[in-house]
Jmol script that loads the backbone (N, CA, C; Angstrom):
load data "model"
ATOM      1  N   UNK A   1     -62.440 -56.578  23.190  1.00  0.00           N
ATOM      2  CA  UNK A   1     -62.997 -57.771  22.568  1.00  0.00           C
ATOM      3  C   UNK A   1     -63.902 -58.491  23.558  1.00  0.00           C
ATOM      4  N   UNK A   2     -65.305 -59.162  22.705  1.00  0.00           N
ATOM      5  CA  UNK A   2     -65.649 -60.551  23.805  1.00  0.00           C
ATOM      6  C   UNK A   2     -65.023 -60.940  24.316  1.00  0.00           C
ATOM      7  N   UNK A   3     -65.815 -61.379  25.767  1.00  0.00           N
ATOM      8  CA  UNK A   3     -65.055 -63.000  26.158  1.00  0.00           C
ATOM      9  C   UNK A   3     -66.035 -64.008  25.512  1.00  0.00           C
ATOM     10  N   UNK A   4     -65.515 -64.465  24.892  1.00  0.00           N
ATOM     11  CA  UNK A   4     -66.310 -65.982  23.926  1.00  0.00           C
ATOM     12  C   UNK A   4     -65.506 -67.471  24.004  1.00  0.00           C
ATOM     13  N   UNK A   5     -64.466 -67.287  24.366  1.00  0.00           N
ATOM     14  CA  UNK A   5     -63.824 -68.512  24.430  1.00  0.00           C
ATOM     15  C   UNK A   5     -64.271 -69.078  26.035  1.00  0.00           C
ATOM     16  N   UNK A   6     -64.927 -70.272  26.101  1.00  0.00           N
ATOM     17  CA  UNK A   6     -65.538 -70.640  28.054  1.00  0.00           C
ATOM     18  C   UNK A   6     -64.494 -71.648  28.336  1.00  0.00           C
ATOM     19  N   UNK A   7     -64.206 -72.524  27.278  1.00  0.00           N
ATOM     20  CA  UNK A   7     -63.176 -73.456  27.639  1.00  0.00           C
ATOM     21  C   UNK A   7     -63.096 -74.183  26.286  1.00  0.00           C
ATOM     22  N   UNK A   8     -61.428 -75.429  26.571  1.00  0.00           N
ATOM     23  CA  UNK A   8     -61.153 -76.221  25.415  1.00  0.00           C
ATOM     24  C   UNK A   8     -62.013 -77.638  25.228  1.00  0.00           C
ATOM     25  N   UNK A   9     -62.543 -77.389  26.133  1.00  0.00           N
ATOM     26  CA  UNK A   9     -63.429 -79.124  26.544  1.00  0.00           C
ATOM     27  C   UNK A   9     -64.144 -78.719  25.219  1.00  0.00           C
ATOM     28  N   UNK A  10     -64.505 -80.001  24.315  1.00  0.00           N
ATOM     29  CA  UNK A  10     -65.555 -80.338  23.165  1.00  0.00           C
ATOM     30  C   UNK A  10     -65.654 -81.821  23.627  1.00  0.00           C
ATOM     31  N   UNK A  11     -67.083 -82.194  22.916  1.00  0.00           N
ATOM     32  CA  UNK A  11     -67.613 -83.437  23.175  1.00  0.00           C
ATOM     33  C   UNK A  11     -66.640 -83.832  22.146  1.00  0.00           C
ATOM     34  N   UNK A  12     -66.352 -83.752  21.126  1.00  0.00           N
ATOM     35  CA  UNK A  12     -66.250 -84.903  20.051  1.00  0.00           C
ATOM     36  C   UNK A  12     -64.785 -84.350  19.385  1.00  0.00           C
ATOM     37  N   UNK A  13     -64.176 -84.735  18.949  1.00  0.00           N
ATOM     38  CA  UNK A  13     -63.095 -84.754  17.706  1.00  0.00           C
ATOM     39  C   UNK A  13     -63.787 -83.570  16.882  1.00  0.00           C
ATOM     40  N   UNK A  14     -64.699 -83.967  16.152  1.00  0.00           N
ATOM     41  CA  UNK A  14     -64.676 -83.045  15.581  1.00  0.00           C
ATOM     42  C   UNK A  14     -65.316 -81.137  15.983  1.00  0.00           C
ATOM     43  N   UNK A  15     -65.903 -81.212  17.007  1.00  0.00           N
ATOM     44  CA  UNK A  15     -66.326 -79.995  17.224  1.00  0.00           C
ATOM     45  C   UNK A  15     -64.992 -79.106  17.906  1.00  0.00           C
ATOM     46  N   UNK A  16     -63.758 -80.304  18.067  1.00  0.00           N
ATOM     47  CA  UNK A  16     -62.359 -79.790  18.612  1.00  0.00           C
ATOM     48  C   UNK A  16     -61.887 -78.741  17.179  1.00  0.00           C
ATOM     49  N   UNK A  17     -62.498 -79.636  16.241  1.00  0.00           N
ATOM     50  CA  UNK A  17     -61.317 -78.804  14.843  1.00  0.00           C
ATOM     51  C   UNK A  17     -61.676 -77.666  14.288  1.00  0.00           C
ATOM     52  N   UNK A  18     -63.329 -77.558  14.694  1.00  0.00           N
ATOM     53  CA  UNK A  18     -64.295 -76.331  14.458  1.00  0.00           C
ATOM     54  C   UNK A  18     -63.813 -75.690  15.684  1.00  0.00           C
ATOM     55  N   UNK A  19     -63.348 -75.420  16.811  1.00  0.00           N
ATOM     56  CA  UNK A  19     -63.031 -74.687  17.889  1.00  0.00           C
ATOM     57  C   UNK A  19     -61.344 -74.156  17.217  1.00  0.00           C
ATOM     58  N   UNK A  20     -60.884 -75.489  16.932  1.00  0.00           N
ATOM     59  CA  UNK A  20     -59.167 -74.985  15.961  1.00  0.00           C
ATOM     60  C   UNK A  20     -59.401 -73.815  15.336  1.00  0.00           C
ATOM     61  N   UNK A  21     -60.549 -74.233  14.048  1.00  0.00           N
ATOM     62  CA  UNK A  21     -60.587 -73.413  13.139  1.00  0.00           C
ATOM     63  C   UNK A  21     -60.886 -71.473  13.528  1.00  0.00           C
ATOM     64  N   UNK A  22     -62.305 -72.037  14.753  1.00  0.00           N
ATOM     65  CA  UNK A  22     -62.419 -70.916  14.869  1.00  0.00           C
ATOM     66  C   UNK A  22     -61.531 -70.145  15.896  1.00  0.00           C
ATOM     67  N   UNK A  23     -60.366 -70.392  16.720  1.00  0.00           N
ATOM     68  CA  UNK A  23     -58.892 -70.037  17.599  1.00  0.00           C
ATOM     69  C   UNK A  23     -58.345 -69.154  16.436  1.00  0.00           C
ATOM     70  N   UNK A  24     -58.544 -70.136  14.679  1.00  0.00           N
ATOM     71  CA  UNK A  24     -57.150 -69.398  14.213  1.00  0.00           C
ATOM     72  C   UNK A  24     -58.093 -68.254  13.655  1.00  0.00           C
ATOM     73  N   UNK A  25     -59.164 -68.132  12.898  1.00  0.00           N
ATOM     74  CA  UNK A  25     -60.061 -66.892  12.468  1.00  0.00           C
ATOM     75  C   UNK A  25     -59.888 -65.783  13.668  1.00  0.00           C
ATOM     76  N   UNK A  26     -60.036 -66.259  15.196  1.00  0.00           N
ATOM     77  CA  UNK A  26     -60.443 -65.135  16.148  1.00  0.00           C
ATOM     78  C   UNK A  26     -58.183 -64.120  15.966  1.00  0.00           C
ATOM     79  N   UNK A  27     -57.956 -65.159  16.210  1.00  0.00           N
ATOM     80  CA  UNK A  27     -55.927 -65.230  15.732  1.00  0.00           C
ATOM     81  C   UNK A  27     -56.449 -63.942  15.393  1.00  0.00           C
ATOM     82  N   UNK A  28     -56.302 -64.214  13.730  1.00  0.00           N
ATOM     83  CA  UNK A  28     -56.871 -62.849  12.747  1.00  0.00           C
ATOM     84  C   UNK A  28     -57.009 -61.671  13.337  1.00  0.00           C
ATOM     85  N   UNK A  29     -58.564 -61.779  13.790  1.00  0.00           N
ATOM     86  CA  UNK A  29     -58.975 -60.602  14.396  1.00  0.00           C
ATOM     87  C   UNK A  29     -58.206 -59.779  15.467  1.00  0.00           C
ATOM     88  N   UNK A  30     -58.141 -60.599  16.037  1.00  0.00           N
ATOM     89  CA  UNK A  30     -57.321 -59.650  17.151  1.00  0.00           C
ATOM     90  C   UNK A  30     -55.998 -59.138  16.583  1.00  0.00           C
ATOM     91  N   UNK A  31     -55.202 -60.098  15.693  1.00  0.00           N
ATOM     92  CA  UNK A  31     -54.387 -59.089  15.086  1.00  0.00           C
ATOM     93  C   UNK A  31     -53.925 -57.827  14.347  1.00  0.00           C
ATOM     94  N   UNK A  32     -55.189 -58.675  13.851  1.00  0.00           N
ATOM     95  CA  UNK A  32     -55.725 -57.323  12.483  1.00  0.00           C
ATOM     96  C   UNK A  32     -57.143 -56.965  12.477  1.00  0.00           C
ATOM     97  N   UNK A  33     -57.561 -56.079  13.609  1.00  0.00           N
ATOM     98  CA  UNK A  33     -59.230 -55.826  13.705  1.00  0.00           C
ATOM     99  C   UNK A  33     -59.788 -55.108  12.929  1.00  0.00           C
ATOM    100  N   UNK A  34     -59.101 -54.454  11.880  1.00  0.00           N
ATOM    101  CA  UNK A  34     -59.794 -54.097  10.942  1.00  0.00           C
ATOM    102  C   UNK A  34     -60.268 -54.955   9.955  1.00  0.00           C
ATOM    103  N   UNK A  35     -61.692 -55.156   9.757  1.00  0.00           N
ATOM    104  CA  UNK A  35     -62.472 -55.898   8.649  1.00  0.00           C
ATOM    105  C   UNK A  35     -62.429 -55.653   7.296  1.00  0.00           C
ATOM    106  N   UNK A  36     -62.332 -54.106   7.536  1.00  0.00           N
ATOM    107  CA  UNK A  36     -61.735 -53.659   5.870  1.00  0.00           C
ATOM    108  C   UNK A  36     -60.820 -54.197   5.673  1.00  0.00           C
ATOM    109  N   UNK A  37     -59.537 -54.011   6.529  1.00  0.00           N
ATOM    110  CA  UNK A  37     -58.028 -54.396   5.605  1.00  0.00           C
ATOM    111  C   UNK A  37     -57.905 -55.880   5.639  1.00  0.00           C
ATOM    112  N   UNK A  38     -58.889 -56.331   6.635  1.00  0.00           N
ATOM    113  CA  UNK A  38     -59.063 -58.268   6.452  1.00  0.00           C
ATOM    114  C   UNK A  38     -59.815 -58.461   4.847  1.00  0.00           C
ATOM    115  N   UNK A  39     -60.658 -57.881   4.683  1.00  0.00           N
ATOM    116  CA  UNK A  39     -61.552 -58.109   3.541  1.00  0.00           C
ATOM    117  C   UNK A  39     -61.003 -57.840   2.209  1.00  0.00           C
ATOM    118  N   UNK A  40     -59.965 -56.288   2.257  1.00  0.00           N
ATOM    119  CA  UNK A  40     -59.073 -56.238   1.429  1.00  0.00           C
ATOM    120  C   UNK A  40     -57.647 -57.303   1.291  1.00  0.00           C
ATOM    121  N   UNK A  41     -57.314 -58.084   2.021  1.00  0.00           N
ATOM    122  CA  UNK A  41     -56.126 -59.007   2.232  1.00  0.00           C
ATOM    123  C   UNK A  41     -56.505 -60.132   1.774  1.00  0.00           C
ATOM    124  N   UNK A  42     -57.886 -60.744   1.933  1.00  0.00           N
ATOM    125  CA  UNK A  42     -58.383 -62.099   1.482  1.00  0.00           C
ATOM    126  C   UNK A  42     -57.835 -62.582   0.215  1.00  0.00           C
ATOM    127  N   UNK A  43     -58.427 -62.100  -1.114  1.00  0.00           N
ATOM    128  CA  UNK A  43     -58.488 -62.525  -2.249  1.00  0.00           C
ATOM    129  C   UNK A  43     -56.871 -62.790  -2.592  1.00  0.00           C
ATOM    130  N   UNK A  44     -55.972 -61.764  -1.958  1.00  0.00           N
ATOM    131  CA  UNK A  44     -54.200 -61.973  -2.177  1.00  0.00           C
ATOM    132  C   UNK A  44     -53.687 -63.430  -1.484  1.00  0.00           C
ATOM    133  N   UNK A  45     -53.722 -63.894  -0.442  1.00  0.00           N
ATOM    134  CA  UNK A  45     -53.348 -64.805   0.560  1.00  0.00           C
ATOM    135  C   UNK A  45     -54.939 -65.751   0.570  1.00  0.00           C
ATOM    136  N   UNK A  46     -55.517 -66.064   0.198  1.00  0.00           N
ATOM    137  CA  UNK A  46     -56.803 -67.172  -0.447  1.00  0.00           C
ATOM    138  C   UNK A  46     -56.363 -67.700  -1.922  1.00  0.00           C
ATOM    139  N   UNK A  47     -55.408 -67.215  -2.599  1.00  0.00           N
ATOM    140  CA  UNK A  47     -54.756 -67.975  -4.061  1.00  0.00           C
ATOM    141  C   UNK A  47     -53.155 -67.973  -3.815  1.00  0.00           C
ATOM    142  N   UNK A  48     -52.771 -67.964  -2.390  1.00  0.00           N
ATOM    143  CA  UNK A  48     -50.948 -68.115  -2.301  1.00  0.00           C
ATOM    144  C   UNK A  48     -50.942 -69.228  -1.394  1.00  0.00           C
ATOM    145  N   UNK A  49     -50.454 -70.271  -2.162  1.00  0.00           N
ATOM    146  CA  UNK A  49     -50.365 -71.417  -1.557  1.00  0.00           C
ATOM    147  C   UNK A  49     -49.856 -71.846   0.102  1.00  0.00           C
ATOM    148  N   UNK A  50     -48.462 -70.888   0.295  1.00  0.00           N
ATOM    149  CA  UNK A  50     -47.916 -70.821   0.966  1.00  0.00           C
ATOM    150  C   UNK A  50     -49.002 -70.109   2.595  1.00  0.00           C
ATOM    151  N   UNK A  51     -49.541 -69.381   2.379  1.00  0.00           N
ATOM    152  CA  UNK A  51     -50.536 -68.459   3.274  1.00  0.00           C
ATOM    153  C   UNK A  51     -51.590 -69.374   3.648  1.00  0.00           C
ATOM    154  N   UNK A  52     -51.590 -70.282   2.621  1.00  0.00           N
ATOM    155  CA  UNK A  52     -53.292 -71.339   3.133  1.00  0.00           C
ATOM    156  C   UNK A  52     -51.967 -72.720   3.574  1.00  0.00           C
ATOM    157  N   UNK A  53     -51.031 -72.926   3.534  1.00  0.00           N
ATOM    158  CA  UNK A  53     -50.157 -74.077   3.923  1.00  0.00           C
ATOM    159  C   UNK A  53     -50.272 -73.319   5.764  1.00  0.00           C
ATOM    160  N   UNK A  54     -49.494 -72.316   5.772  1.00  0.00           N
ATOM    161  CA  UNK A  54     -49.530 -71.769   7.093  1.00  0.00           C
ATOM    162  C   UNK A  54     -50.466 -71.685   8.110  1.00  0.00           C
ATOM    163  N   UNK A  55     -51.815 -70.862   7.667  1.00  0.00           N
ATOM    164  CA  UNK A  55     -53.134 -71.141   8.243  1.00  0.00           C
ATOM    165  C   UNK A  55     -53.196 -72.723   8.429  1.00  0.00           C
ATOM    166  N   UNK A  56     -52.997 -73.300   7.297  1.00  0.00           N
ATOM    167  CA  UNK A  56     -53.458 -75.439   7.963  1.00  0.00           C
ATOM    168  C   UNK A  56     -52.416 -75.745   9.086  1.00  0.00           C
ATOM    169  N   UNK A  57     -51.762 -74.949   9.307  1.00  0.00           N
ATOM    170  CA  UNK A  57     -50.882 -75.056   9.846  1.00  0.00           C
ATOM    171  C   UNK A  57     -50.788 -74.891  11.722  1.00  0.00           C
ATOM    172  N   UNK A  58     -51.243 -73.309  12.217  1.00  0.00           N
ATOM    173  CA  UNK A  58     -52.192 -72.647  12.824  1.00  0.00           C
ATOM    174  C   UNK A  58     -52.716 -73.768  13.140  1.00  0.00           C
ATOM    175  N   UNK A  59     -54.025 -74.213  12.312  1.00  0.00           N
ATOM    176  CA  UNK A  59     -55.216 -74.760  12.932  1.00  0.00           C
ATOM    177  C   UNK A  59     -54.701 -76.120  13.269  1.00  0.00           C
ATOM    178  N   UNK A  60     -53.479 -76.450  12.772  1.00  0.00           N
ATOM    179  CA  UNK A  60     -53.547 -77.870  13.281  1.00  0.00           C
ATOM    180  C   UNK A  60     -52.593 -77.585  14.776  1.00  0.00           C
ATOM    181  N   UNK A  61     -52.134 -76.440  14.992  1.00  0.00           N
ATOM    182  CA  UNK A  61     -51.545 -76.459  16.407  1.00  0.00           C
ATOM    183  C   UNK A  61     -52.536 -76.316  17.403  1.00  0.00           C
ATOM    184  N   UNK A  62     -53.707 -75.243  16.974  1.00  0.00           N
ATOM    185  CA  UNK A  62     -54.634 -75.282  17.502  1.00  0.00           C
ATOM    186  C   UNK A  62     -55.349 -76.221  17.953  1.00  0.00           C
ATOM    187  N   UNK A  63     -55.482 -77.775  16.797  1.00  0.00           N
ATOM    188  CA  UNK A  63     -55.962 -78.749  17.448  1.00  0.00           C
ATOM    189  C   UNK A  63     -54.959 -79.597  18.226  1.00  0.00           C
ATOM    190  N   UNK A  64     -54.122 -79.574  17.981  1.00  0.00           N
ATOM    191  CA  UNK A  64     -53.025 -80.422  19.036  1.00  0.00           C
ATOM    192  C   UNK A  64     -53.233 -80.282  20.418  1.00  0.00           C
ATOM    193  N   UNK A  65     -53.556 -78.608  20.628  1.00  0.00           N
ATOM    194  CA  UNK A  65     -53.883 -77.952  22.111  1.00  0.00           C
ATOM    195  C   UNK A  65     -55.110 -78.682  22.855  1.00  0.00           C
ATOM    196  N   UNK A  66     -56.067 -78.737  21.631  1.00  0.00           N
ATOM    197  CA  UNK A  66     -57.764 -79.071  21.760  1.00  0.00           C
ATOM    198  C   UNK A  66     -57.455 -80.117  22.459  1.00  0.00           C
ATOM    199  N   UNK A  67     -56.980 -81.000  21.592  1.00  0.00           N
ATOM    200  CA  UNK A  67     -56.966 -82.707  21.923  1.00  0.00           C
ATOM    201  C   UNK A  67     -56.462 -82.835  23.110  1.00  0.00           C
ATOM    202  N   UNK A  68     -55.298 -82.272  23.139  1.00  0.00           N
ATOM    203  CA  UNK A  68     -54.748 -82.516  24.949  1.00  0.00           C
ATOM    204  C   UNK A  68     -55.532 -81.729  25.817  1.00  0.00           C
ATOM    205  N   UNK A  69     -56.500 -81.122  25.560  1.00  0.00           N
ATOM    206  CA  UNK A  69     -57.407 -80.642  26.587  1.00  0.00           C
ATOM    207  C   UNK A  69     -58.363 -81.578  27.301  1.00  0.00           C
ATOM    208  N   UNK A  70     -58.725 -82.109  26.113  1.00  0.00           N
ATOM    209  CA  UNK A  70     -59.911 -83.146  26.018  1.00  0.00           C
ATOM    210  C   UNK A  70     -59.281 -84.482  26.435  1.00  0.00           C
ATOM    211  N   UNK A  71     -58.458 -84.314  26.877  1.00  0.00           N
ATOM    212  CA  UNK A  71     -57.643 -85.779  27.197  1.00  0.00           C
ATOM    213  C   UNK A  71     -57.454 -86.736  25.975  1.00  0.00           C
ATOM    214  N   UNK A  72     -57.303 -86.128  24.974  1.00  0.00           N
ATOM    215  CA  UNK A  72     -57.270 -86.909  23.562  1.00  0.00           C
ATOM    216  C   UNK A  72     -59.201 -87.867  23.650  1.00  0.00           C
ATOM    217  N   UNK A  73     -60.234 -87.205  23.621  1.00  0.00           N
ATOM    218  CA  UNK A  73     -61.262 -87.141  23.337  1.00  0.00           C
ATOM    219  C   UNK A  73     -61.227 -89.003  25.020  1.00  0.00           C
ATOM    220  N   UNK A  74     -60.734 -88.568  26.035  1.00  0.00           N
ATOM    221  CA  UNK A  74     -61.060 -89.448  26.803  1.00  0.00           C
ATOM    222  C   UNK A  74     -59.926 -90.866  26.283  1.00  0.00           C
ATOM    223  N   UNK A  75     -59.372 -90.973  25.461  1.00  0.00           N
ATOM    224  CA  UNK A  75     -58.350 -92.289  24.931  1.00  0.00           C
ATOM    225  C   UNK A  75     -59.454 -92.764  24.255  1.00  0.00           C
ATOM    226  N   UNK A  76     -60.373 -91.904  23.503  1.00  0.00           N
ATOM    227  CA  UNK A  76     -61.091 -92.618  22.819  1.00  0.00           C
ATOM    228  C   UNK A  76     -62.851 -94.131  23.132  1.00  0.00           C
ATOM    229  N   UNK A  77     -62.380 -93.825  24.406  1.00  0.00           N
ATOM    230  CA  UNK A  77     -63.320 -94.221  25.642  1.00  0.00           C
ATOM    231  C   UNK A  77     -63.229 -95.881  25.498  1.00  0.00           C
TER     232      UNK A  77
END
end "model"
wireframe off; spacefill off
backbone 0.3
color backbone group
């Protein structure tokens, strides 16, 4: 795999939750690097409530990490 991840530092709150989001997508991949059987898995777990509860789930640990990276975006300055 890339190295693409340089660090958790983001300027802002929100470019932290787009870094979340994209932690839990890369998650995915590396688990399951096949694109076919990702592409075939979508449409099953994209209408099961429980699978998109989990993923929000993921991404919000993901941002918990962010934020304490960022010193909680400086205490807000």
């Amino acid at each position: 795999m890339e190295k693409w991840l340089r660090s958790l530092k983001t300027k802002t709150p929100q470019e932290g939750f787009e870094l979340a989001i994209t932690l839990a997508q890369k998650g995915v991949q590396y688990t399951q690097p096949s694109e076919k059987i990702r592409k075939k898995l979508r449409p099953k777990y994209s209408q099961n409530a429980k699978s998109l509860i989990s993923a929000s789930q993921v991404i919000a640990i993901n941002f918990q990490t962010i934020a304490a990276a960022n010193n909680y975006w400086e205490r807000q300055r």
